[in-house]
N, C-alpha and C positions, 0 to 999 in steps of 0.2 A: 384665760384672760377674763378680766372683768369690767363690767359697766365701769365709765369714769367718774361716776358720783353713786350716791345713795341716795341723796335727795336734793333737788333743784332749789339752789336759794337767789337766783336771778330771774327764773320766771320767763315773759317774753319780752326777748330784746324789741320788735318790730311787728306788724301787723301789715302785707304788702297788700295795695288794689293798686290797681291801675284806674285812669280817668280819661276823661274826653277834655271836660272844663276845667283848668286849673281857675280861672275868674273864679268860678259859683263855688268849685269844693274849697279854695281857700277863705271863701266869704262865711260858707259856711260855716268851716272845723275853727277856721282862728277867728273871725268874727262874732258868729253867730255863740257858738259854743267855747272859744276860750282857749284853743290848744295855742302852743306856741311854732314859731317855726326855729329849729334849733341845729340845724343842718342839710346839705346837700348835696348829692353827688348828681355831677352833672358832663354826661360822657359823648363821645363817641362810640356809636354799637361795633365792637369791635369785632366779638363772634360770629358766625354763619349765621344770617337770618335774625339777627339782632339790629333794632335801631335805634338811632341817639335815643337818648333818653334823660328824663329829669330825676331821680330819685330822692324826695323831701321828707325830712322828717318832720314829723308834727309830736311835738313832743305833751302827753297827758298829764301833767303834774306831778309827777312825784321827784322829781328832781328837785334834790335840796341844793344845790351850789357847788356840789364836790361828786354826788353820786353818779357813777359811771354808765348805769344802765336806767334811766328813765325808762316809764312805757310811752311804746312810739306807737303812732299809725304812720306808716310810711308812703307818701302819694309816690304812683310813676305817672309819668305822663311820657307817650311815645310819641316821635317827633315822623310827620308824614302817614303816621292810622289812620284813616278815615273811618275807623267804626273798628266797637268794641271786639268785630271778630280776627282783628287783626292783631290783636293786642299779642302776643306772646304768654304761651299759657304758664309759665313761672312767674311772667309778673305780679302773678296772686300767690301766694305764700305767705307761711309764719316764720319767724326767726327768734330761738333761743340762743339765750345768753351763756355762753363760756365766761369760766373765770379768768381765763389766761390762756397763751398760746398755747403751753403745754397741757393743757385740758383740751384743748383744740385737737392735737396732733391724736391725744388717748382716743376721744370720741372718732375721729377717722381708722383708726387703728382696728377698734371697735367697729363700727359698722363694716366695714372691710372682712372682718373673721364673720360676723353675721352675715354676710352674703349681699350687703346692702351695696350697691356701685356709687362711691362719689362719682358726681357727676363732673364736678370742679370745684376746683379752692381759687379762692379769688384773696389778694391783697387792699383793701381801697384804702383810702383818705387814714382814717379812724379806729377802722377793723378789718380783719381777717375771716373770711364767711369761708364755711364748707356747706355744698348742697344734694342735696337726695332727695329722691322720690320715693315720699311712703305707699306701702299698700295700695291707698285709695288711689295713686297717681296726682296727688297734692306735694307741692314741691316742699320742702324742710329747707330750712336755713340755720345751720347754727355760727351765732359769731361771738365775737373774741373782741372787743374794742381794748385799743393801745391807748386812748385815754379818755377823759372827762372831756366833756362837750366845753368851749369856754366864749365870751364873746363876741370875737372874730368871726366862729363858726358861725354864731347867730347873726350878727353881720354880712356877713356874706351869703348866706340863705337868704334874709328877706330880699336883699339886693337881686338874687337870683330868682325868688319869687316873683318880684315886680317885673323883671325882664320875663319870664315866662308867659305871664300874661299875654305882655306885649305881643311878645312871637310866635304865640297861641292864634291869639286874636286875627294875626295876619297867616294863619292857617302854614307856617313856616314848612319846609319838609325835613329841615336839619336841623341841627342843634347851633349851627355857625350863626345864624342870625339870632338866637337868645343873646348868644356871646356879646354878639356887635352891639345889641341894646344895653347890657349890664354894665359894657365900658363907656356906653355913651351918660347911664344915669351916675354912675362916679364921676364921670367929668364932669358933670353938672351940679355936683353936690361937694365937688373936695377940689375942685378947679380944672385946668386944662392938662391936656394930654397930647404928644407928639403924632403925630401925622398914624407915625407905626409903632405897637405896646403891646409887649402880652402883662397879663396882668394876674397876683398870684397871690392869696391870701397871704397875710403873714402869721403861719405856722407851719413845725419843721417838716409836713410830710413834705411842702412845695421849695423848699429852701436847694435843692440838689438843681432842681429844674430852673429856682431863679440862678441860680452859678453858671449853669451850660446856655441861659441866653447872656450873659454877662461874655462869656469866655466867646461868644457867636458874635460881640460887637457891639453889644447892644448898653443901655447905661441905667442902670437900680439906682432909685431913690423911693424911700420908705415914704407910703401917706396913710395915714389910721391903720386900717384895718388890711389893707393892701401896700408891694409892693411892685411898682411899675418897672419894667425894663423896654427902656423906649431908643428911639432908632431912626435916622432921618430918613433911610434907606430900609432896602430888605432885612427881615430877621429870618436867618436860616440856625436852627438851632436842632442838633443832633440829640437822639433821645440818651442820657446818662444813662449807663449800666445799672446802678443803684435804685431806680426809680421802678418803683413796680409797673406791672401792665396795667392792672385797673388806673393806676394815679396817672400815668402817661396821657391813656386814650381821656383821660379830664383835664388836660393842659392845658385848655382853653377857661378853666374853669370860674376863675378870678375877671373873666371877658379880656378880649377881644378888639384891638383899633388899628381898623386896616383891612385888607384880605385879605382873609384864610385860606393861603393858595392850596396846600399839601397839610394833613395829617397823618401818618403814616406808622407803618412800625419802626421805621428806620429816625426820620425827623418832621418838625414842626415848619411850616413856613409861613412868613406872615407879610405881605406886603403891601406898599402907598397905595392906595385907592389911585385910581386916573380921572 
């Protein structure tokens, strides 16, 4: 068997740290110094000992309009840390850039016969990550993005950005209350919203999940960058087969109007405040 390339022409996808201050680090990286915010994943900690968490990319300029892999630094911020020794020691990591899935599966193939243990392959939003541990016990990331950043994505990051803040600020211990703020700054910037809404970028990785609150009862109507599926009543919404894990536990992602009664592996539920 052999290496899957000869020589790297992607470079590093991502550069992971983790934060305390999303306030001061974004004032910082995009203010101070200029990065952009160009994406975000923003979850439920689904694994053992994993917790919510924000994952932003701050993208360093070399994105021309089309190219795939910008360099990133990528903020985490964990939702309920009180201090950096709480952080999760992966959320520091580097992440190289695959050219393609099947470059993806080679390099797993590859480390594998090397004696290297994937630790887990993850689906998200954009890309496909495999992870290991080198040597030193520094995590590896490599990913595979399914496409160009476009947008929507930047759209819905900063929107996610500003709610971060917010939900920082009030020392949140979940991710549910970013949620509830990023639908409250959409309704206030594209107009109103029903009592009860989940809310879902419009691109196709979310389009499955807008269907299964649709088929739950619930009623899609497109606004910019989002599409709302709202409800006068409860939204009980089973998770689709097609929907990966990572994307799942982010279904909140687009925010949140109502309470967040159940997230779950099985289903979503969202209900009328009292």
């Amino acid at each position: 068997m052999q290496r899957p390339i000869d020589k790297y022409s992607l470079g590093i996808h991502h550069l992971a740290q983790p934060t305390m201050d999303p306030a001061a680090t974004l004032d910082f990286y995009v203010e101070t110094m200029g990065a952009r915010i160009t994406h975000c994943i923003a979850s439920k900690g689904w694994r053992e000992g994993h917790l919510d968490y924000i994952h932003m990319f701050l993208d360093l300029g070399k994105d021309d309009g089309g190219r795939t892999y910008p360099d990133n630094i990528a903020m985490f911020y964990y939702f309920g840390a009180k201090d950096p020794s709480e952080w999760p020691k992966y959320g520091t990591h580097h992440s190289f850039g695959a050219n393609s899935i099947e470059e993806l599966d080679a390099w797993e193939a590859w480390l594998t016969e090397k004696g290297h243990r994937i630790v887990w392959r993850a689906q998200y939003e954009i890309m496909t990550s495999l992870y290991v541990w080198d040597p030193n016990g520094r995590f590896l990331e490599i990913a595979a993005q399914h496409r160009p950043l476009n947008d929507v994505d930047a759209d819905d990051a900063q929107l996610t950005a500003q709610a971060l803040v917010l939900a920082a600020g009030e020392k949140a211990e979940k991710i549910d209350r970013m949620w509830e703020h990023k639908a409250r700054l959409i309704e206030e910037r594209d107009g109103e919203i029903a009592d009860v809404a989940l809310i879902c970028p419009n691109v196709d990785e979310f389009a499955p999940l807008v269907a299964a609150a649709v088929a739950a009862g619930g009623e899609a109507r497109s606004r910019g960058s989002f599409t709302l599926v709202e409800s006068d009543g409860e939204l009980r919404i089973a998770r689709p087969t097609e929907v990966p894990e990572a994307v799942w536990w982010g279904a909140g992602t687009g925010g949140v109007k109502g309470r967040l009664a159940a997230l779950d592996e099985r289903e979503l539920v969202i209900l009328p405040r009292t």
